[in-house]
N, C-alpha and C positions, 0 to 999 in steps of 0.2 A: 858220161852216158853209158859207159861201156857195164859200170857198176849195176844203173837202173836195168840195162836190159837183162839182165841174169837173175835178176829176181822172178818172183814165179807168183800170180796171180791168185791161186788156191793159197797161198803161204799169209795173206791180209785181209783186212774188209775190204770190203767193194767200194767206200767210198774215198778209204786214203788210196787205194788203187786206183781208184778216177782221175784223184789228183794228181798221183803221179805220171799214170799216162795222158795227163793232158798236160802236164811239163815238159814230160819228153818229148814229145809231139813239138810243143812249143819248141824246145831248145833244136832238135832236129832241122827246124823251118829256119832259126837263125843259124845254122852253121852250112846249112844249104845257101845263104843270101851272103854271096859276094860284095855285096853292098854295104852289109851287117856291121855297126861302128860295134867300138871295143865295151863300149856304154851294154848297147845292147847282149853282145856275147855275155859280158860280166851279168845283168842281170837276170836272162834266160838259165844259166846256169846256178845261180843262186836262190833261182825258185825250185829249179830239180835238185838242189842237195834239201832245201827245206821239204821237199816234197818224201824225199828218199831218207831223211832224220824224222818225219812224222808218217812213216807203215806203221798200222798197228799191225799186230800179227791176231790170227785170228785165233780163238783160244782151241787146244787142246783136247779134243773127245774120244774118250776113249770107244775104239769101235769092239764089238763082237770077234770073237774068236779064239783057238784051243787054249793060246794064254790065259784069256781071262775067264775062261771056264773054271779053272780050274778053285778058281773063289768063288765060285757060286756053287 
């Protein structure tokens, strides 16, 4: 969990970030429940690593400024 939370939102598309904040979210609710069998823990956390092995990242644009002036 500690991995997903250090990732940064601007850095993916919004919809693999959906998915992974609603993993974490999920996995957070099971580690909150005292209750929580091992069944559970195991699979809450193996939707947030699938979650956290499918960010895309978002691509690349280059923005304005004195760098890239200097090619135009």
């Amino acid at each position: 969990m500690a991995e997903a939370k250090q990732l940064k939102a601007e850095d993916y598309t919004e919809a693999t970030w959906t998915a992974l904040q609603t993993a974490l979210n999920a996995a957070e609710s099971v580690m909150a429940n005292v209750a929580a069998t091992q069944e559970e823990v195991a699979a809450a956390f193996a939707t947030l690593n699938e979650a956290i092995v499918g960010l895309v990242e978002k691509p690349v644009t280059p923005q304005n400024g004195p760098f890239l002036e200097q090619f135009y």
